[in-house]
Every structure is written in C-alpha cells, then in structure tokens.
C-alpha positions as CSV (number, residue, x, y, z in Angstrom):
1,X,-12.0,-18.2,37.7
2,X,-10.4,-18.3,34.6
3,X,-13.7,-19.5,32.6
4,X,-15.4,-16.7,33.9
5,X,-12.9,-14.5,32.7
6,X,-13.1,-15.6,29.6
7,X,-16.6,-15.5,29.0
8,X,-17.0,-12.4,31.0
9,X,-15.2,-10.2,28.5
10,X,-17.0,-12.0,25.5
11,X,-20.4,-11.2,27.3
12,X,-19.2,-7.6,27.8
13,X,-18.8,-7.0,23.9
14,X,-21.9,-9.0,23.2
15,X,-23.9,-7.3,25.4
16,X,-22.8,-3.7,24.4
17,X,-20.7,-3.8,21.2
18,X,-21.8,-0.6,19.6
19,X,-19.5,1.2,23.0
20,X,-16.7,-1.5,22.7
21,X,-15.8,-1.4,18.9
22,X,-16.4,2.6,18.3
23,X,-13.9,3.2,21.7
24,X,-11.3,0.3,20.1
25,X,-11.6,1.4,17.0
26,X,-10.9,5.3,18.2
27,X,-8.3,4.3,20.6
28,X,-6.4,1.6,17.5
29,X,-6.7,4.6,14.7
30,X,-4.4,7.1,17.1
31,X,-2.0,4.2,16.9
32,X,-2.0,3.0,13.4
33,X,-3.1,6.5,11.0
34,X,0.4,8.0,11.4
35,X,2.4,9.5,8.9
36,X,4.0,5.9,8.5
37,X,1.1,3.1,9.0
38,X,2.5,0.2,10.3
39,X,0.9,-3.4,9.3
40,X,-0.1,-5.1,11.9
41,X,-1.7,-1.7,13.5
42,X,-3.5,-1.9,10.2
43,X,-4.8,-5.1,10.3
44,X,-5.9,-5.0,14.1
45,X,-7.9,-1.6,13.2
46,X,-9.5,-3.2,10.1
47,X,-10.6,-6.2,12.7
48,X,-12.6,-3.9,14.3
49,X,-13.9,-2.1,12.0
50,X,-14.9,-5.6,10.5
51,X,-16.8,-6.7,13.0
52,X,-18.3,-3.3,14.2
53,X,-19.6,-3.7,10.1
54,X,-20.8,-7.0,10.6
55,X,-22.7,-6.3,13.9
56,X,-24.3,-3.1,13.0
57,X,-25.2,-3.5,9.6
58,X,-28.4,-5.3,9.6
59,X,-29.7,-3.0,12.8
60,X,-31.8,-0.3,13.4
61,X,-29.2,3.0,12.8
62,X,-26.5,0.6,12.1
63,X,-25.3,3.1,9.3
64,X,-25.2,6.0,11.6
65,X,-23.4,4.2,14.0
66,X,-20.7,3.2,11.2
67,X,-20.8,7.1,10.4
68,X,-20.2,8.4,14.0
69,X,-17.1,6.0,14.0
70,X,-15.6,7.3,10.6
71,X,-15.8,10.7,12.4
72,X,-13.9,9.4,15.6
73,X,-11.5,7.9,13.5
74,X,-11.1,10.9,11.6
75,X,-9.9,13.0,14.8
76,X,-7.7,10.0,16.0
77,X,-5.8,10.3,12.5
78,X,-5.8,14.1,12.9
79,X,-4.4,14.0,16.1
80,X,-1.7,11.2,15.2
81,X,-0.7,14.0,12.3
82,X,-1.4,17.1,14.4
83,X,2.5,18.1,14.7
84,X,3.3,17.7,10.8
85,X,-0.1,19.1,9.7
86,X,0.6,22.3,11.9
87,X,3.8,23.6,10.0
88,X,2.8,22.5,6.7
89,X,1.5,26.1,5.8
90,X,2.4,29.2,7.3
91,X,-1.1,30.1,8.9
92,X,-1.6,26.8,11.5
93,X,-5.5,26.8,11.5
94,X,-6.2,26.5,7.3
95,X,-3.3,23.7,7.8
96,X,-5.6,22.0,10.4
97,X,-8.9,22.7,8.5
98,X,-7.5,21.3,5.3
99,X,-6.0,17.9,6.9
100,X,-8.8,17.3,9.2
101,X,-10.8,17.3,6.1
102,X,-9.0,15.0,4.0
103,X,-8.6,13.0,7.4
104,X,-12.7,12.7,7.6
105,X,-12.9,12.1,3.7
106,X,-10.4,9.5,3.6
107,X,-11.9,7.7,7.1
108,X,-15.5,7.8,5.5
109,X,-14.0,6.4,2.3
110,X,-12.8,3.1,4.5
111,X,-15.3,2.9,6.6
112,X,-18.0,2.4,3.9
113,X,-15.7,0.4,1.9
114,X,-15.7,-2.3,5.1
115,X,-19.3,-1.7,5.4
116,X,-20.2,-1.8,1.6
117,X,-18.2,-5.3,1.5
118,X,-20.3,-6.8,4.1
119,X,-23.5,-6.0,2.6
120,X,-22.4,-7.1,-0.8
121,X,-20.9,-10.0,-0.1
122,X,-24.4,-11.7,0.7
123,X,-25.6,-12.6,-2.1
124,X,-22.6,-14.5,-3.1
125,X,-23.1,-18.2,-2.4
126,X,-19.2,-18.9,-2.8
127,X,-17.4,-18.9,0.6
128,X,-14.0,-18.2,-1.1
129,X,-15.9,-15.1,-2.9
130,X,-17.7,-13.7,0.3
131,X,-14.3,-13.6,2.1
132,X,-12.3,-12.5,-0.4
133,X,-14.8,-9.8,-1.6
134,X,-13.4,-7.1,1.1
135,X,-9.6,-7.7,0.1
136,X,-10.3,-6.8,-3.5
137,X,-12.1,-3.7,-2.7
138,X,-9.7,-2.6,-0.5
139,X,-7.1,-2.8,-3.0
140,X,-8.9,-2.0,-5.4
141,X,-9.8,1.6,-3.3
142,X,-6.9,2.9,-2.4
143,X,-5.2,2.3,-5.6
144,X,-7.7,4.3,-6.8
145,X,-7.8,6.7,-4.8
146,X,-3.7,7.1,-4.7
147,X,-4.2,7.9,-8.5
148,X,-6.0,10.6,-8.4
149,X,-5.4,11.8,-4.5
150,X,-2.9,14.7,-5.0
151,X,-0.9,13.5,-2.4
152,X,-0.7,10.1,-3.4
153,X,-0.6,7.3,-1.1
154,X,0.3,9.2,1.8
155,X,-3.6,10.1,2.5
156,X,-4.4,6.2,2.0
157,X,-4.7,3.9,5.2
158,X,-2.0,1.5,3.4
159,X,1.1,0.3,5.7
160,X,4.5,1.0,5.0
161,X,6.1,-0.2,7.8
162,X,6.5,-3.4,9.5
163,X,5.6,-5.7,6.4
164,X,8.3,-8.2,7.4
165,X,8.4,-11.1,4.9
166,X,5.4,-9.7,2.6
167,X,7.9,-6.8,0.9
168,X,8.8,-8.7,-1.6
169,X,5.3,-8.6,-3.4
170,X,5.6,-4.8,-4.1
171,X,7.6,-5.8,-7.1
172,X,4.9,-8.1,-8.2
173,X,1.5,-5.9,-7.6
174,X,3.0,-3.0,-5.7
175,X,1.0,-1.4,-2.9
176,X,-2.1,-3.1,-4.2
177,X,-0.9,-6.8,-3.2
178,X,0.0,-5.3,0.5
179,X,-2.9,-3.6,0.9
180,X,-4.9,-6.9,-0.5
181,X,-2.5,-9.1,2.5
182,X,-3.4,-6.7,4.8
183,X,-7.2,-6.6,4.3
184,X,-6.9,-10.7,4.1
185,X,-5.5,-11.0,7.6
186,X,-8.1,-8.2,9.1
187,X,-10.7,-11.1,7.4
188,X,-9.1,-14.3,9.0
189,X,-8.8,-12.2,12.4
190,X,-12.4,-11.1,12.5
191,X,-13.8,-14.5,11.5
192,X,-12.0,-16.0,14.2
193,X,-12.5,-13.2,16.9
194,X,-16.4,-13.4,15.9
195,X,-16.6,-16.8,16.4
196,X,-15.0,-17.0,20.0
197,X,-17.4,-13.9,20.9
198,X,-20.2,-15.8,19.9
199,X,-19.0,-19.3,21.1
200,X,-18.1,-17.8,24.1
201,X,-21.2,-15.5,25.0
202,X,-23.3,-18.1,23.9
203,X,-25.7,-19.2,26.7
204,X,-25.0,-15.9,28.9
205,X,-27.8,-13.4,30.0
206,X,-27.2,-10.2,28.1
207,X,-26.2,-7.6,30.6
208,X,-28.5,-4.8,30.6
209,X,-28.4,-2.1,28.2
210,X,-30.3,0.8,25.9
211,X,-28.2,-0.6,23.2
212,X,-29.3,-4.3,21.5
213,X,-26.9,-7.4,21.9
214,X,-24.8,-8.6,19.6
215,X,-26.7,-11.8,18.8
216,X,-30.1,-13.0,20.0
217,X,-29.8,-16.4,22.3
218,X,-33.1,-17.6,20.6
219,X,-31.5,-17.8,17.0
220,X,-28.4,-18.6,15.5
221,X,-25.9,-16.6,15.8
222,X,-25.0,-14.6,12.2
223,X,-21.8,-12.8,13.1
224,X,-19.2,-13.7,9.8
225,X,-20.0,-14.3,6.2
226,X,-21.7,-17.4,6.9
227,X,-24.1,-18.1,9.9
228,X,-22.3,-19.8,13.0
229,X,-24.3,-23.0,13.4
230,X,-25.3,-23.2,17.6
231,X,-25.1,-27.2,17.7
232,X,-22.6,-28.9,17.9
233,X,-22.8,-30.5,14.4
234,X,-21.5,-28.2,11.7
235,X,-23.5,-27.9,8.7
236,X,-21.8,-28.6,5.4
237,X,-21.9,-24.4,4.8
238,X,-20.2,-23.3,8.1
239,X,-17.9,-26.2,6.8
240,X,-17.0,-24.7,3.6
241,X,-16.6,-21.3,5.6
242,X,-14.0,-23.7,7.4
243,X,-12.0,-24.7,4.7
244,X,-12.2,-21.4,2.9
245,X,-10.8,-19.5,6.1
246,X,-7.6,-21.8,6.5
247,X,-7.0,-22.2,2.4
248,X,-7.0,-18.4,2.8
249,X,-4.6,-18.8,5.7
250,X,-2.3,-21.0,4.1
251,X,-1.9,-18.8,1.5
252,X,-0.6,-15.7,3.0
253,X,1.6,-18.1,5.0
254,X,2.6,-19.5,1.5
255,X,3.2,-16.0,0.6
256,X,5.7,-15.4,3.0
257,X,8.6,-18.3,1.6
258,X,10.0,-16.4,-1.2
259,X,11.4,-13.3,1.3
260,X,13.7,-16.0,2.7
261,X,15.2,-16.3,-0.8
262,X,15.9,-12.7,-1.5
263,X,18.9,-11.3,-0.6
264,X,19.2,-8.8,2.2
265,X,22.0,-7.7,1.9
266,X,23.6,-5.1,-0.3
267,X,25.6,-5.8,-3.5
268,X,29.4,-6.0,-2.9
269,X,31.3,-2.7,-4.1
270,X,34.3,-4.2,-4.5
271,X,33.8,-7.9,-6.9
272,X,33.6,-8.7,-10.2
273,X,30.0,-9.0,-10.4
274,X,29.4,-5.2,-8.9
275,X,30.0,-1.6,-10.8
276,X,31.1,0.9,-7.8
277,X,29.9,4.0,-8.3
278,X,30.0,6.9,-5.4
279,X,26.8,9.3,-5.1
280,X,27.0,12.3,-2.9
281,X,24.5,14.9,-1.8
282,X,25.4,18.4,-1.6
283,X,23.8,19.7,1.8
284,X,25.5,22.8,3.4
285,X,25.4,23.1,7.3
286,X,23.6,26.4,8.3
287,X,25.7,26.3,11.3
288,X,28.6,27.2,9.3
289,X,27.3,29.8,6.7
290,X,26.7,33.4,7.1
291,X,22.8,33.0,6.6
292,X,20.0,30.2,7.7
293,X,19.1,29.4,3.7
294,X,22.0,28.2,1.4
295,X,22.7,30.0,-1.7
296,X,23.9,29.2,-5.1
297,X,27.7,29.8,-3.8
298,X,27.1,27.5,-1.1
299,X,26.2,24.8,-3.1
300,X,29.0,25.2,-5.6
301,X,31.3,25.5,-2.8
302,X,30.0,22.1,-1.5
303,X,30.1,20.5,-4.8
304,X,33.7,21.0,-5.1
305,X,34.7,19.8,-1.8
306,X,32.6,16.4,-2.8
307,X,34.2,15.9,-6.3
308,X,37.2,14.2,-5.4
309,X,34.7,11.4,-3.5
310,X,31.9,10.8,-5.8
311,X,31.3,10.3,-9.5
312,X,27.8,12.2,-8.6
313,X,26.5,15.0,-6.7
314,X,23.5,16.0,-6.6
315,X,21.7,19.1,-4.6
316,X,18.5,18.9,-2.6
317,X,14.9,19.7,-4.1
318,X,14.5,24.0,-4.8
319,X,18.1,24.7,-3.9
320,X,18.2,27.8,-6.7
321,X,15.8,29.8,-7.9
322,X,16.4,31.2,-11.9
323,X,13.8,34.0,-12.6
324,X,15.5,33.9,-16.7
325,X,16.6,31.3,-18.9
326,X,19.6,33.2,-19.4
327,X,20.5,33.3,-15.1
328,X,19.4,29.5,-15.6
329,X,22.3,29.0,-18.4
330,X,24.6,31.0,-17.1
331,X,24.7,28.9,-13.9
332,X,25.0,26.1,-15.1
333,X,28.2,27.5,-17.2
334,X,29.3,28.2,-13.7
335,X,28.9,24.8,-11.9
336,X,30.7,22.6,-15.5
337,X,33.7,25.2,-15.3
338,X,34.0,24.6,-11.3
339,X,34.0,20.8,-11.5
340,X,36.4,18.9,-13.0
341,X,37.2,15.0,-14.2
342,X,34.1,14.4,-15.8
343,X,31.5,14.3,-12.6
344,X,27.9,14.6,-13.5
345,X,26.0,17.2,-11.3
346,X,22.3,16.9,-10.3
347,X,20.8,21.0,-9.7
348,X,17.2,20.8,-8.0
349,X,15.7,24.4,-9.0
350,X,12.9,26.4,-9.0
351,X,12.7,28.7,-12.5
352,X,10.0,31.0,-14.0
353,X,7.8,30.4,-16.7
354,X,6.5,33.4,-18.3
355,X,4.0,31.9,-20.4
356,X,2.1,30.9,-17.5
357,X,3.5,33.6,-15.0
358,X,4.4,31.1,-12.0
359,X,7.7,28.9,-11.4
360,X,8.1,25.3,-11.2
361,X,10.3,22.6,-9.4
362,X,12.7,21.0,-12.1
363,X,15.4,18.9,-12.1
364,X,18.8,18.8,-14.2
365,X,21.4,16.4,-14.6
366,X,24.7,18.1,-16.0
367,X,28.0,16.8,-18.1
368,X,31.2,18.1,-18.1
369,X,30.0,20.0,-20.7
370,X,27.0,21.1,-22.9
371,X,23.1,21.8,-22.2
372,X,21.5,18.6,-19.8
373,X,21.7,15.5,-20.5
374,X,18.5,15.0,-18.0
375,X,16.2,17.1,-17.2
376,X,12.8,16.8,-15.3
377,X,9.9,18.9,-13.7
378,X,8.1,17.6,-10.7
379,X,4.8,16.8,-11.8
380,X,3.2,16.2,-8.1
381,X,3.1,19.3,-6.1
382,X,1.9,19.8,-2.7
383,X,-1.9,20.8,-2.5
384,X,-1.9,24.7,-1.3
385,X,1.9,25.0,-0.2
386,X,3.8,24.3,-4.2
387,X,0.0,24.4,-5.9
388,X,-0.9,28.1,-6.1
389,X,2.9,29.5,-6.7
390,X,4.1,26.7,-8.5
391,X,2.5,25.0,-12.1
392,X,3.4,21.1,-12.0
393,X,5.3,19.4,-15.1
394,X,3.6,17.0,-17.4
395,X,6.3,15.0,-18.9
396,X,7.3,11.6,-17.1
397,X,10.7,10.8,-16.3
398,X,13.6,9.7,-19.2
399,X,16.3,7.6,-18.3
400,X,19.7,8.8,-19.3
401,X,22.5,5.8,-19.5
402,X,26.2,6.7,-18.0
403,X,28.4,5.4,-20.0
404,X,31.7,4.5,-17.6
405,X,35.6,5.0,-18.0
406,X,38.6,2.9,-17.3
407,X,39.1,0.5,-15.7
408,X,35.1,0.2,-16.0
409,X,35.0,1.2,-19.7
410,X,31.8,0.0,-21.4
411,X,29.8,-0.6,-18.1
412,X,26.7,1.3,-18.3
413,X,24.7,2.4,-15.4
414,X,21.1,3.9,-16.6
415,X,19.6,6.8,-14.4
416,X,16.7,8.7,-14.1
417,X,14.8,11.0,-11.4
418,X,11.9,11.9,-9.5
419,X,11.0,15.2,-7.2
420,X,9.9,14.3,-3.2
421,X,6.0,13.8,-3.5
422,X,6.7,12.4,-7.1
423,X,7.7,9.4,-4.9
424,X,4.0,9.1,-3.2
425,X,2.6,7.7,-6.3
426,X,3.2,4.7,-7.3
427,X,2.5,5.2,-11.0
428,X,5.7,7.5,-11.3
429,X,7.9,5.2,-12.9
430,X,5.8,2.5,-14.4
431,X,6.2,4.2,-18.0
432,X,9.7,3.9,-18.0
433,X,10.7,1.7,-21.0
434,X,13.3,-0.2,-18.9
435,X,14.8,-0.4,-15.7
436,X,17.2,2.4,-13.8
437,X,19.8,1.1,-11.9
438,X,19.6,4.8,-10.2
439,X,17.1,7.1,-9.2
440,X,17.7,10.5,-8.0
441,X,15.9,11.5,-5.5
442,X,16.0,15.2,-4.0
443,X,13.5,16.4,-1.6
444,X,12.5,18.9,0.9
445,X,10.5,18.5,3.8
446,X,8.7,20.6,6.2
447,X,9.0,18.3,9.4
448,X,10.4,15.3,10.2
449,X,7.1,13.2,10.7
450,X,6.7,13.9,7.1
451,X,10.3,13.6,5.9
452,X,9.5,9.7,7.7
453,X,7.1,9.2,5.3
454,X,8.5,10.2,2.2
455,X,11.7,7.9,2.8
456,X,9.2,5.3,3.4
457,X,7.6,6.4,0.1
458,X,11.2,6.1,-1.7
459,X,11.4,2.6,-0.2
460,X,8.5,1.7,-1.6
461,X,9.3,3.1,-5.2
462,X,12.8,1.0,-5.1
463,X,11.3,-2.2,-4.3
464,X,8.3,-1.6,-6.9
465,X,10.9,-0.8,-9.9
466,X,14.1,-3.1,-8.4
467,X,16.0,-0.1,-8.8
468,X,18.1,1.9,-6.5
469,X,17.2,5.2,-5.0
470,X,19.2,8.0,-3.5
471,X,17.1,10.3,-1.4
472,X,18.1,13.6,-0.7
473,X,16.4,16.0,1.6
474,X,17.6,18.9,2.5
475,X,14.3,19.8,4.7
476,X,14.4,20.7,8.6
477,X,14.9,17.3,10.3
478,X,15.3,15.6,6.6
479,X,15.8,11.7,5.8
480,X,18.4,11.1,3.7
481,X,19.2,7.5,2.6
482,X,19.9,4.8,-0.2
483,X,16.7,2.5,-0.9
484,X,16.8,-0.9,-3.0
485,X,14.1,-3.8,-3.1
486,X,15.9,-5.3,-0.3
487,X,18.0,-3.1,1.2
488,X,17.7,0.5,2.8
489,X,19.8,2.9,5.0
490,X,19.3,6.1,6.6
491,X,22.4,7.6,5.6
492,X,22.0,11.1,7.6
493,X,19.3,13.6,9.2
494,X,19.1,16.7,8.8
495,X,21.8,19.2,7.1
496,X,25.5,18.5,6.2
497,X,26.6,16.7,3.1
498,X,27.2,12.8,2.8
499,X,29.0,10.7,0.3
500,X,28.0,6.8,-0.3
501,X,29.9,4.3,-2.0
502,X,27.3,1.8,-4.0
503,X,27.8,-1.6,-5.7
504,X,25.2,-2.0,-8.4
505,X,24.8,-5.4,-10.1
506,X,26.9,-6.5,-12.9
507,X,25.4,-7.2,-15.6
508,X,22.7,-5.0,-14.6
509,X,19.5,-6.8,-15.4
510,X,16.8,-4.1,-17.3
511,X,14.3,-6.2,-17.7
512,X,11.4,-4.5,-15.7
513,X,9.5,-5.7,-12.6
514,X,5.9,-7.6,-13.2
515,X,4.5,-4.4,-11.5
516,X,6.7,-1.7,-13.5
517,X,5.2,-3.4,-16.5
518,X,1.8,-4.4,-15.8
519,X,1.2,-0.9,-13.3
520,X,-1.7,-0.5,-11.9
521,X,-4.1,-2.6,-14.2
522,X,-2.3,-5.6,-14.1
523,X,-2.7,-5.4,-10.1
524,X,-6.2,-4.4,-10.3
525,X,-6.7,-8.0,-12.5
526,X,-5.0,-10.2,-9.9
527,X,-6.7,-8.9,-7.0
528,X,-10.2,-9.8,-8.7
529,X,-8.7,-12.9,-10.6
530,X,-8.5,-13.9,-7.2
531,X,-11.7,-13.3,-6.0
532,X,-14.0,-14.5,-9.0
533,X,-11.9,-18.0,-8.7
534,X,-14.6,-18.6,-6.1
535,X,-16.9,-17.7,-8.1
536,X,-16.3,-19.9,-11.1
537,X,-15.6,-22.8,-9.0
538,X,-19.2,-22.2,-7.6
539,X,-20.1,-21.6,-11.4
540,X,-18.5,-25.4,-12.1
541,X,-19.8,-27.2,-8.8
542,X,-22.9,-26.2,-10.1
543,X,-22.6,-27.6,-13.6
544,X,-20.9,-31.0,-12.4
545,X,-23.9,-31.5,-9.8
546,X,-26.5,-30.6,-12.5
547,X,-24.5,-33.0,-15.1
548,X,-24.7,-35.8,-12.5
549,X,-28.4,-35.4,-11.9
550,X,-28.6,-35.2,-15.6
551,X,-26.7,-38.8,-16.1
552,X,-28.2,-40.0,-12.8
553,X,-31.7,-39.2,-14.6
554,X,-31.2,-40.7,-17.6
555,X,-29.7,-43.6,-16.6
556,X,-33.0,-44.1,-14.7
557,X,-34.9,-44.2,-17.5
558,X,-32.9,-46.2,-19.3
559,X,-33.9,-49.0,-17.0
560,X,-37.2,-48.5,-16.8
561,X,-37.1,-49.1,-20.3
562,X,-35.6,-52.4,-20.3
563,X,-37.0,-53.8,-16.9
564,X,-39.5,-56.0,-17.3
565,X,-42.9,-54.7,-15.7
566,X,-44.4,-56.7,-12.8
567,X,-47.2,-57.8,-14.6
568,X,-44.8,-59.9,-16.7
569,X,-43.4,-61.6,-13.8
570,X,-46.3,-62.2,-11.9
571,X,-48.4,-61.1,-9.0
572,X,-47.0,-58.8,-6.1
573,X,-46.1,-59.8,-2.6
574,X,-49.6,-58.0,-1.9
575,X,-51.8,-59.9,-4.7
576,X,-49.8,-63.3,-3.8
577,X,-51.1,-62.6,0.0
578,X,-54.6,-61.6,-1.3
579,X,-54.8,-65.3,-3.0
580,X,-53.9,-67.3,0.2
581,X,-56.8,-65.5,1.8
C-alpha cells in the first residue's frame, strides 16, 4: 500500500505536470507574494517554478506554458495584496490597475529569470556553474531591479521574514546574499524533488493524457542540470552533479554557524559599556482631540508632555505642512522656545517649493537653538499617491554627531535619517561616510499590511548598516518599533505617543559594514565570484589533464628513443615459431 502511494503521486505529476506545477505554483504564490514574503514560502514557490522550467522548456509551447503561469501567479500576488492595494489611492480601481500591473511585470520578470537560467546553464560543462548559474541571476535581478523600481524592494519576490539563522548575512551582501540562499535552496530542493519523481515514476505506464509526460520511459530521464542516468551505475557526470549538490548543501548549512555567535539580545542601558539615551515619538491620539488629523498645536502639545522622558522626540512623516519659508521659520522658533533642557526635536513636514510649484516631504532635526542642525528631503516617493503633488529630494542623508552632557560628557552618539519608502531601498544609506548609531525613521502608512512591510523594510536597513533605527508611523494601523542587526521590537500600533529607553554600544564602533561599504557592487561581485569558481576549476581540470597527457606523451617518446628496436634483439615470438616450422 504504501509503495503504491508513493509511486502513485510521482506517476500523477509525470504523467501530467504541465496541470500539477501551474495549480502548485498558483496555489504557493497566494501564500508567499504578501506584502512580507516569508523564506521558506519563497523557496518552496521557486521549487516549482524550477522544475515546471525544467520540464517545459525543451517542449513544444513550453514557453507559453511558462507564460500562462507568470500570469496566474500574477493574480495570486494581486489577490494576497488586494486589501492594501485598494486604499492606496483614493479611486479603488486605478489602485488595482496599477498594482496588478506591476504584479504581472514583476511575475514575468521571475519567471523568465527561472526559465532563462535553465536554458543557459547548458552549455556550461561545470556542475558547480550549472547550479549555481540561477542563484546569481536571481540576486543579481532583483538587486537590479530594487534600484531602479520606485518602490524599491517591496515589488521584488525577496523574503523578509522567517530568515532564521541566515540574517546575519545582510550586513555582509544585504538582500543580495538572501535572495542568493534563497534561490540556492529552491536549486537543492528541485534537484532532489526531480530526482525522486523520476526514480519513482520510472517504469510506470503514463496515465493518459492530451498533455506529454514528463520523461520518456525509452530514454534517460533529463529532468536537473545533468541527465539522471536510469542504471544503476552512476556515470562519473551524474557523480559530479552529486558532489556539487551536497558541497552546495554544506555550504548554506555552513552559513548558518555565525548567527549562533551574534548576540540577540539588546545592549544593557544601564553598564559601563552602554550610552542610554531615551527616543520618543510624538503621536497624538485622535480619540482625544477635537479633529480626526493632528495639527501643529497637537504636536507641540505632545512634545512637551514627552520632554521630561526623552532626550529626543521626533514627530511622524508629513505632520505639518509650511506653504512659506517664513511659516517654516517661524515654527520652528515656536517648538525651541516651548522645549527646554537642551532636547533635540525631529519635525517631519511637507513645505512648498515655488521654484518648482509642488511641495515636498523633508525632515529637520532641531537644537535648543539656531537653524537645523539636520535636515533631509525624502528622495523616494510613492509612485502616483506623493509623485504628482510632491517633487522628491536629491541629496542623501548627513549624519549629525550629538555631543552628550554630564555625567556622559564627551560620549558622542552620531545620527542621521531617512523618510518611510526611503527605507525600501537598500542603497539609502550606503553613502554614508561612517556608521550612525541612530536612524530616525518617521513614516506614514495607508494600511497596515503595508505599515508590516515597511517595519520589515527598517529591519532590514538596521541589520545592513549595524545601526539602530527608530520607526515612527503615525499611519492608520501604523508599526512603530526600534530595529538593530539583531534585535527588534514593535513598540506600539497605531496612534498614541511612546517613549523607549535605548542602550547603544560604548565605544560605539563606526567602522562601516562590508555591505555599507562595498553596496551594491561589491554584492554583485561575490554572487558571481561564486559562480565562475566552477568555472575556473573546470578552466584548471582541463589544463592539468591536458598537462598530463602532454608529460604522459612525451615521456612516451622518450622511450622509444632509447629502447632498443626488436631487430637488435632478435627475432619475434612469431618469426622464432616460423623457424621451428
């Protein structure tokens, strides 16, 4: 019973695979394409897809079929975001029309990056380089495409969540060296899945169908990037395939060891090797104003309730609005005379530039006294909702250093900021000259699908620069947390305003991450350093066997040189029975 059951599902797929994996891979896509991909829904949708590429595309219409499932995918992904998508804009439908077609974009984009990989990876005789040939494109992709995608990473099919032991490697190559783990397990898994459904099937009448089978009984089976030999010997190629697929597998194992060295906990507040320092985030409760929206009075009034608990306060992203530089200065004359002992004051505002006759999203960072001592403008803005009213900022992030007081006096803590969707890139804070030990993060979100994401987008950032940030959204439903490499919290959702008590590191180490400093190049060189090792090992195999042959050659002639000939030694075995006759 239980042999039949397991060669009866193997059979199935073989039989008709082009229903199987387009279903699975529809039905795996709802799950995984949320606002916050998770990484093992990730890697068990890029198994399918895998295999689906590997079946159909040497077959008649293979391509199409590869194109119907981008398509099905595309509607899975749009239904998993229907609920965010649908109060992104005030008119529902142009909301839906514009995701569903950055959902089908981004769905044909991976889809014929899977199917691309297989093709290409044919002509490779390296094992190590045929399997590790999809990895590096996927990395390679979505980085890409998270450059120059408006909305960052947040339209890529990279995980967020879930990545267990492997978050440590965002400091080192950032969402490239997930995305390249993730694409690397999908590889392992679909080798090993492709196998067993060929093992398996192997020697069972295809059930009957319009659509071909899988393999063809009378040859050898070709699912994976090496044929699958059908006798029992393996030949030295499906060998190598062998030893490739579990070197690859003891490396992401290997991967894993350094997260159970890195702390998880967050620093002490109180000790001698920690700098407390308390951040609030000014967030008045509509339930107790006169009004749904908060004004500029309502955030001063907040401000000074928080002053005598934080050494920072900060408001949430587009709190104000200036129409003049003057209103702009005169405000923030207001909030320095209404706060006292020295507290630096974070005001998220929208103001108008005449020149170009819209407003933008800036940021300011105010001393007791005097113009800003940081100031920033939110160079990211959402496509159609901040893009037509609003004209972005071009000017990255500086990093202004707080100098402390007693009993803390010459302690520095450096700080800088970034604006909500700032946070989707990861390229936001790799020109930074050195490390923040704060980043201040407001933010206003539209739903709280979406406010998920972004807080997994700040997470991201902190582990990628080792830095701390403090998210504020003041959105409907909004995250609000603290983020560092190791350690996050959600600290509230929704309105009312919260105070948190940090300990940063003492001495605070500036030195910048491998990823900060290297950005996205550096990543882009590891993930095909690691492929074209195959390659060159291939490249030196070669050589050696060709320098043996060479030697092995030579030394042949060599002693054919100095042997005597048989003439010299007399008659042959055949001559010496020719004379007896």
């Amino acid at each position: 019973m239980g042999t039949t059951a397991n060669t009866l599902l193997p059979a199935f797929v073989v039989s008709k695979p082009a229903r199987v994996f387009t279903t699975v891979s529809f039905i795996f896509a709802f799950f995984s394409l949320t606002p916050t991909p998770a990484f093992i829904a990730i890697v068990a949708l890029l198994t399918v897809l895998r295999l689906s590429a590997q079946t159909f595309v040497n077959r008649k219409n293979g391509y199409l079929k590869g194109a119907a499932q981008a398509v099905l995918i595309s509607i899975a992904a749009g239904a998993a975001h229907l609920a965010p998508s649908m109060e992104a804009l005030s008119t529902p439908n142009v909301a839906l029309a514009v995701f569903s077609g950055i959902s089908l974009l981004a769905s044909s984009v991976a889809v014929a990056i899977i199917y691309a990989s297989v093709h290409l990876s044919k002509p490779f005789g390296s094992a190590w380089s045929q399997i590790t040939l999809f990895p590096a494109l996927w990395a390679s992709t979505w980085g890409f495409v998270s450059q120059v995608s408006p909305v960052g990473q947040l339209v890529t099919w990279s995980p967020v969540l879930g990545l267990g032991p492997y978050s440590w490697t965002r400091q080192i190559l950032g969402q490239w060296g997930v995305d390249w783990i993730a694409a690397a397990w999908a590889v392992i898994a679909s080798e090993v899945l492709g196998d067993w459904l060929i093992g398996a099937s192997a020697g069972q009448e295809s059930l009957i169908d319009m659509e071909g089978p899988l393999i063809d009984h009378e040859e050898n089976a070709s699912y994976g990037a090496v044929a699958r030999p059908q006798t029992n010997s393996a030949t030295p190629r499906y060998h190598s395939r062998s030893i490739t697929l579990s070197s690859l597998f003891t490396i992401l194992v290997l991967i894993m060891i350094p997260t159970y060295f890195t702390p998880s906990l967050p620093a002490p507040r109180n000790a001698d090797n920690s700098t407390p320092l308390s951040v609030a985030c000014a967030l008045p409760d509509p339930r107790f104003l006169k009004h749904n929206n908060p004004t500029f009075e309502d955030y001063l009034m907040a401000t000074k309730q928080l002053q005598d608990q934080a050494n920072m306060i900060f408001w949430p992203e587009s709190a104000v609005k200036f129409e003049t530089p003057d209103d702009r200065t005169a405000a923030f004359a207001k909030i320095q005379d209404a706060t006292q002992g020295g507290k630096l004051i974070g005001v998220s505002f929208e103001e108008f530039v005449s020149n170009e006759g819209k407003h933008r999203n800036g940021f300011a960072l105010l001393g007791p006294s005097g113009p800003p001592v940081l100031e920033y403008y939110k160079r990211n803005l959402v496509p159609i909702a901040e893009s037509f009213s609003l004209t972005p900022g071009h000017t990255a992030p500086e990093i202004y250093t707080i100098e402390l007081k007693k009993p803390f006096k010459g302690r520095t803590v450096p700080v800088t900021a970034g604006i909500c969707l700032d946070f989707a890139s990861a390229s936001s804070f790799t020109s930074l000259e050195f490390r923040p030990a704060l980043i201040l993060a407001p933010a206003r979100t539209w739903h709280i699908g979406v406010g998920l994401a972004m807080w997994e987008q700040a997470k991201a950032r902190a582990a990628e620069t080792g830095s701390t940030v403090v998210w504020c959204d003041g959105g409907k439903g909004g995250i609000s947390g603290i983020a560092t490499g190791a350690y996050s919290e959600i600290v509230q959702v929704g309105p009312g305003s919260w105070v948190k008590n940090l300990g940063l590191p003492h001495p605070f180490d500036e030195k910048r991450t491998f990823f900060s400093w290297g950005g996205n190049a550096t990543a882009f060189f590891v993930v095909w350093a690691t492929f074209g090792t195959g390659y060159l090992v291939q490249v030196l195999v070669r050589r050696t066997q060709r320098a043996r042959i060479g030697i092995a050659a030579s030394a042949v002639r060599v002693l054919n040189t100095i042997t005597p000939s048989r003439s010299t030694i007399g008659p042959s075995a055949n001559e010496q029975t020719s004379l007896i006759e």
